[in-house]
N, C-alpha and C positions, 0 to 999 in steps of 0.2 A: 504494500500500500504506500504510495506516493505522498507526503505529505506536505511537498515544496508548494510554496504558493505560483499560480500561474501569474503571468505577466497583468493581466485583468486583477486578479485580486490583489496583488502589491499595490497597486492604481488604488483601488476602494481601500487599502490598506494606509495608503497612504494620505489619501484624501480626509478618513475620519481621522487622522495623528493628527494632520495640521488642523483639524475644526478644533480639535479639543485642545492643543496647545495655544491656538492663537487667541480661542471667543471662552473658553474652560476654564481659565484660572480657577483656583479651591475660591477665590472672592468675588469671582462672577457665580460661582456656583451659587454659592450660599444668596447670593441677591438675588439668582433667579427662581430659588426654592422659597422664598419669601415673598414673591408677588402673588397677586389672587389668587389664582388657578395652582398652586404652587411648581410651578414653572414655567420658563418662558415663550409667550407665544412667539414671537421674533424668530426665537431659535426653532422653537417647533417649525417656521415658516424656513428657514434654512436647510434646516434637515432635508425637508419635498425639494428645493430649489438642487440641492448635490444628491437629488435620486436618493437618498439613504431611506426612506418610505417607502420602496418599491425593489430593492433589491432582490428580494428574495418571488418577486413577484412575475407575471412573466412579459417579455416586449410591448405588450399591448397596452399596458401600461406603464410604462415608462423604466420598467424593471429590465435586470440581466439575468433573470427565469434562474436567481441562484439557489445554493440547495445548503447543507450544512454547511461548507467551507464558507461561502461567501459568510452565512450568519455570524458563524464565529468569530469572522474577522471584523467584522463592525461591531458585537457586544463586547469582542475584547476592547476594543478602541474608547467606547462609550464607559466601562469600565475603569478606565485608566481616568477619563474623568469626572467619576459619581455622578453623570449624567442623571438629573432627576426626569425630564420627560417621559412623559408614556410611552416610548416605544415600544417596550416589553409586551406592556397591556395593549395597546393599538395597533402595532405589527404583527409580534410572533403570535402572541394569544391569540386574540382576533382575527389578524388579517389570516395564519394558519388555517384557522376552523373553516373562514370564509369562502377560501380557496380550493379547500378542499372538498366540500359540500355542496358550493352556492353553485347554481345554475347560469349560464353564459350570460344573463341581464343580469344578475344577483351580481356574478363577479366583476361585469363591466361596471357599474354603478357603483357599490362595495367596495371595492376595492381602488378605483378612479378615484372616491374620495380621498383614501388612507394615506394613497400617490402624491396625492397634491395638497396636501397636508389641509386639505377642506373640511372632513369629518373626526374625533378623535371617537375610539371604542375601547369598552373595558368587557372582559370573559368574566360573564356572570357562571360558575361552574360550584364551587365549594359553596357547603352550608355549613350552619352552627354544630351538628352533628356527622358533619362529612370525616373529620378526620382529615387524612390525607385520601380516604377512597371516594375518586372522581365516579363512580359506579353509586354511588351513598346520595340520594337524589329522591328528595321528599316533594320538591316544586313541581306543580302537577301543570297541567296543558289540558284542558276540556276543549271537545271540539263542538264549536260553532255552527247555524245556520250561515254565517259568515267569515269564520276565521277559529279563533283560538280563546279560553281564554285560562289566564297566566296566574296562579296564587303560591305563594312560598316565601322564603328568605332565603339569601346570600349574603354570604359573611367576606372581610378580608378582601373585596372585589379591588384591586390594583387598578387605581386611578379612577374608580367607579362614580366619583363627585363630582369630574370634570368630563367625564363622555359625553358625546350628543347621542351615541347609541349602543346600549348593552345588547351583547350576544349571549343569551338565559339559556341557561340548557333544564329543562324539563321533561316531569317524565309524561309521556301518554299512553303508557301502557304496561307491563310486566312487573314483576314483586321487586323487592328494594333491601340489601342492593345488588344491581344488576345490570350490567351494560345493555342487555336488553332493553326496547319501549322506550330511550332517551331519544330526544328531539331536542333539535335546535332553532331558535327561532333571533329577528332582529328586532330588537323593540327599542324606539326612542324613550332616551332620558328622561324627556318630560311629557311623558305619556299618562293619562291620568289613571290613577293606582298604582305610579310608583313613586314610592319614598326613600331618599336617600341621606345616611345620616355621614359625610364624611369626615375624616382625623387623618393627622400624622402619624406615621409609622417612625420608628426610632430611627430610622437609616436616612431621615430625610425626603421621604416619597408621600405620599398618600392614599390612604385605603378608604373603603366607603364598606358599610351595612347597606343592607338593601332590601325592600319588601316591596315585593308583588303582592296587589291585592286586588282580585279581581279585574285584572289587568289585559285590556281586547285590545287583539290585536290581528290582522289580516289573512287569508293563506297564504299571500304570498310572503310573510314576514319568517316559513319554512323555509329553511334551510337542506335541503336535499328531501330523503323520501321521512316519513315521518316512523317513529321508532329506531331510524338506522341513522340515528349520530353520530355512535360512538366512536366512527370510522374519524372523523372529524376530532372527535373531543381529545382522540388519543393521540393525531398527530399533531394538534397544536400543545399537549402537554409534551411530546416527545420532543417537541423545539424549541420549546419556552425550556425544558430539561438545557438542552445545548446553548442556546443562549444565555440562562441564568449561570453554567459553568464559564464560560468563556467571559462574561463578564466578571466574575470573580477571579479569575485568572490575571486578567486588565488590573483590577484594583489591588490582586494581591503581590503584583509585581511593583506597583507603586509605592506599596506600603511598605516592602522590602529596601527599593530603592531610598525612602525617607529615610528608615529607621538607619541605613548604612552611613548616611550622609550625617545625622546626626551623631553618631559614635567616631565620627570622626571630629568633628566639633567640639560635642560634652567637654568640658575637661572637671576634672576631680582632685583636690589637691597636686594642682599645678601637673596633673598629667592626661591626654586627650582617654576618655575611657574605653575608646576602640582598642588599645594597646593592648587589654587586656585579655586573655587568652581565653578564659571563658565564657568571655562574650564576643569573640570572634568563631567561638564553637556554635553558640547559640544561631548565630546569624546564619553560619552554615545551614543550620537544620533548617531553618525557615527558608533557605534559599531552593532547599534539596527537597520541601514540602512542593514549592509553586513549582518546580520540576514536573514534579509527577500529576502533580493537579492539570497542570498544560499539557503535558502528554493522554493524559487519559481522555481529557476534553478533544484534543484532535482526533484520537481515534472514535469517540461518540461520531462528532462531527461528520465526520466520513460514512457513518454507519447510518444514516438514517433511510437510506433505501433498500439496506442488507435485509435480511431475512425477519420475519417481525423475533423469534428467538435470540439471533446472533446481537440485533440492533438493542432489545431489551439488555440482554447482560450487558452491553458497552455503557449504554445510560446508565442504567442500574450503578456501575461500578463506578464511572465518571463522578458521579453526583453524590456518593458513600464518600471516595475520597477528596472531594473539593470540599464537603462539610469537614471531614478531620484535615483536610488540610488546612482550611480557610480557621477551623479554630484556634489550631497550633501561631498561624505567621499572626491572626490577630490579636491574641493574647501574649506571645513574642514582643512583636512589637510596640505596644502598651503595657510591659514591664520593663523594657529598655530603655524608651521613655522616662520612665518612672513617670514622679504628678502630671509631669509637662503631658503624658499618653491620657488625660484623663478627661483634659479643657478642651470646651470646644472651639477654641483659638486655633487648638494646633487639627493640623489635615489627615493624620493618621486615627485621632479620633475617630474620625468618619467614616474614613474607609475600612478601619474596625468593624465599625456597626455597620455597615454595607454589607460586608464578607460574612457575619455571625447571622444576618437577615436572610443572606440569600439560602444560607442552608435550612432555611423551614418553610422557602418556597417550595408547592412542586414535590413538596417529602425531603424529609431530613435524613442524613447521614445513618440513623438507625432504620427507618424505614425501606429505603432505599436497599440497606443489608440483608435485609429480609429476606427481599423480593428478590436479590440476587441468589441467595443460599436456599430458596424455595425453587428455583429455575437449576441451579447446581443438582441439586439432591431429586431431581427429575433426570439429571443425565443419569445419575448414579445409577438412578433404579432400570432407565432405561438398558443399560450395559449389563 
C-alpha cells in the first residue's frame, strides 16, 4: 500500500498549511470561537472559495471526487489549527450521509449548498440513551398522508445550534437496537417542533440538545429508500472515524512541537530544562505516540473502500490508538508545562482538550477495543 501523497494532494496539502498559518493564528482562533455563531462566517466563506467544502465530493460540484487520502489530508491540516468551524459536522457527517443516500436532485441541491458554503448541516444520529450504539435509535418517523412525521431527542448534535438543516436519523420500522427500519430524513433548523438548546463543548466547539416534537416534514425530505439508512449512517461515521483521527494527529503534532520549543526555553535555576535527560525521554514517548497514531490513521485512511471486515479493524484500531495516544502527548505535555499547561493563555491548553475531546467522538479508545477484539475473536473461531 502506497502511502506517498500524489502530486494533487500535496497541492490540497499545501493549500490548507498556508490557510491555517497565515488566517489561524491560536489569536485568530480564539476571536473566531467567540463570535455569535461561535465561529467564523468569513472563514467559513473561504473554506467554499479554496474548494475545501467539496473535496471529498465529486466534479459536479466543485469537488476532486476524493476518498480517504484526500480527507485526511485537510483534517490533519484543520487540526494543526483547532479549527473551530463545522466542517466535521457539515462535510464529513452530513455531506457523507448525503452523498451516499441522496438521490441525483437531493445530491445536486444538498450538497451544491455545502460546496459553496450556502447551507451549514449538523448529523442529528446519537441520543441520551444511545451510548456510542449508532443502531440505539428511539426517534420515530410516522408516515404521513403527506410526508413524515419526526418525534424524539438528540443529544451532543456537533454544531446542531448553528445548522440551517439537520440530517435526523429515525427509526420507521424494526425493534431497537437495530440497524434495521433506520431512515434518514433533511429537516430544516427552524422547522416548527424543533427545539434546540445549544453550549460549548470544552474543546472550544459547540454542541446542541435537540427535540423533535411532532415535527412534518415532506417525502421528499427521505433520504434514499426508507428503513435502509444504515448504509449511509455507517459510512458517514466510518469518515467522520478518519477525519476525527487525522485531525488529532494535526493537533497532536502541534502540541509536541510547542511543548519541544518550550523545554528549550524553560530554564530552572539558571539551567534550560530540556537538558534534562528525563524529560528528553518523556518527549521521546510523546513523539513515538503521534508516530503511531499517524501511521494507523493512514492506513484507516486508505481503507475505506476495502472490505467492510478488513476497513472495520483498521478504524477500529486507528481510533483505540489515537485515544491512548492523544491521552498520553496531552497529559505529557501539560505536565511539562507545568501551571503554565493549565491557563488558557497558553495554546497547548487547547489542543489538550481538543485531543482528550476527540476520543469520545464517534467511540472512545475503550469502545473502539471492543469492537476490535469482538471482530479478532470471530477470526479465531473462524480458523
Amino acid at each position: 500500500m502506497n502511502f506517498n501523497l500524489t502530486d494533487e494532494q500535496r497541492m490540497l496539502e499545501d493549500t490548507v498549511g498556508r490557510l491555517v498559518r497565515d488566517a489561524y493564528g491560536f489569536d485568530k482562533r480564539e476571536q473566531y470561537r467567540k463570535e455569535a455563531l461561535g465561529f467564523s462566517t468569513d472563514m467559513w466563506r473561504t473554506f467554499a472559495e479554496l474548494g475545501l467544502l467539496a473535496v471529498t465530493f465529486a466534479e459536479d460540484f466543485g469537488g476532486f471526487d476524493g476518498g480517504g487520502q484526500e480527507l485526511m489530508v485537510v483534517a490533519e491540516g484543520l487540526g494543526r489549527g483547532l479549527v473551530v468551524e463545522p466542517y466535521h459536522a457539515t462535510v464529513v457527517l452530513s455531506g457523507t450521509a448525503i452523498k451516499t443516500l441522496g438521490n441525483a436532485e437531493q445530491q445536486e441541491q444538498l450538497l451544491g449548498a455545502i460546496a459553496s458554503g450556502e447551507a451549514r448541516f449538523a448529523l442529528a444520529l446519537y441520543e441520551p440513551e444511545s451510548f456510542y450504539d449508532a443502531t440505539h435509535i428511539n426517534t420515530t418517523a410516522e408516515k404521513t398522508a403527506s410526508g413524515y412525521r419526526l418525534n424524539g431527542k438528540k443529544a451532543v448534535v456537533l454544531h446542531g445550534d448553528s445548522a440551517d438543516q439537520l440530517v435526523v436519523v429515525a427509526r420507521t420500522s424494526g425493534t431497537n437496537p437495530s440497524a434495521e427500519g433506520l431512515s434518514v430524513f433533511v429537516v430544516p433548523a427552524d422547522a416548527e417542533g424543533v427545539s434546540r438548546r445549544g453550549y460549548p463543548t470544552i474543546d472550544g466547539l459547540q454542541g446542541a440538545d435537540i427535540v423533535l416534537n411532532n415535527v412534518e416534514v415532506g417525502a421528499d425530505a427521505l433520504l434514499g429508500e426508507e428503513g435502509k439508512g444504515w448504509a449511509g449512517i455507517e459510512q458517514a461515521i466510518n469518515h467522520g472515524i478518519v477525519a476525527l483521527c487525522a485531525e488529532a494527529v494535526g493537533a497532536m503534532e502541534v502540541a509536541c512541537d510547542q511543548t519541544l520549543q518550550y523545554l528549550k526555553e524553560r530554564e530552572q535555576f539558571g539551567v534550560v530544562i530540556g537538558q534534562f535527560q528525563a524529560l528528553q525521554h518523556r518527549m521521546v514517548d510523546m513523539r513515538m505516540a503521534l508516530e503511531k497514531a499517524r501511521s494507523l490513521t493512514m492506513l484507516a485512511a486508505s481503507s475505506l473502500e476495502e472490505s467492510d471486515e478488513l476497513r472495520n479493524k483498521r478504524l477500529h484500531a486507528a481510533k483505540a490508538m489515537v485515544g491512548k495516544a492523544g491521552a498520553l502527548v496531552a497529559e505529557e505535555a501539560i505536565q511539562l508545562y507545568g501551571g503554565m499547561g493549565m491557563m488558557d493563555e497558553t495554546p497547548v491548553a487547547h489542543y489538550a482538550k481538543r485531543i482528550v475531546m476527540i476520543d469520545h467522538l464517534l467511540g472512545d479508545k475503550n469502545y473502539h477495543l471492543q469492537k476490535l477484539s469482538s471482530l479478532l475473536d470471530v477470526d479465531e473461531e473462524a480458523s
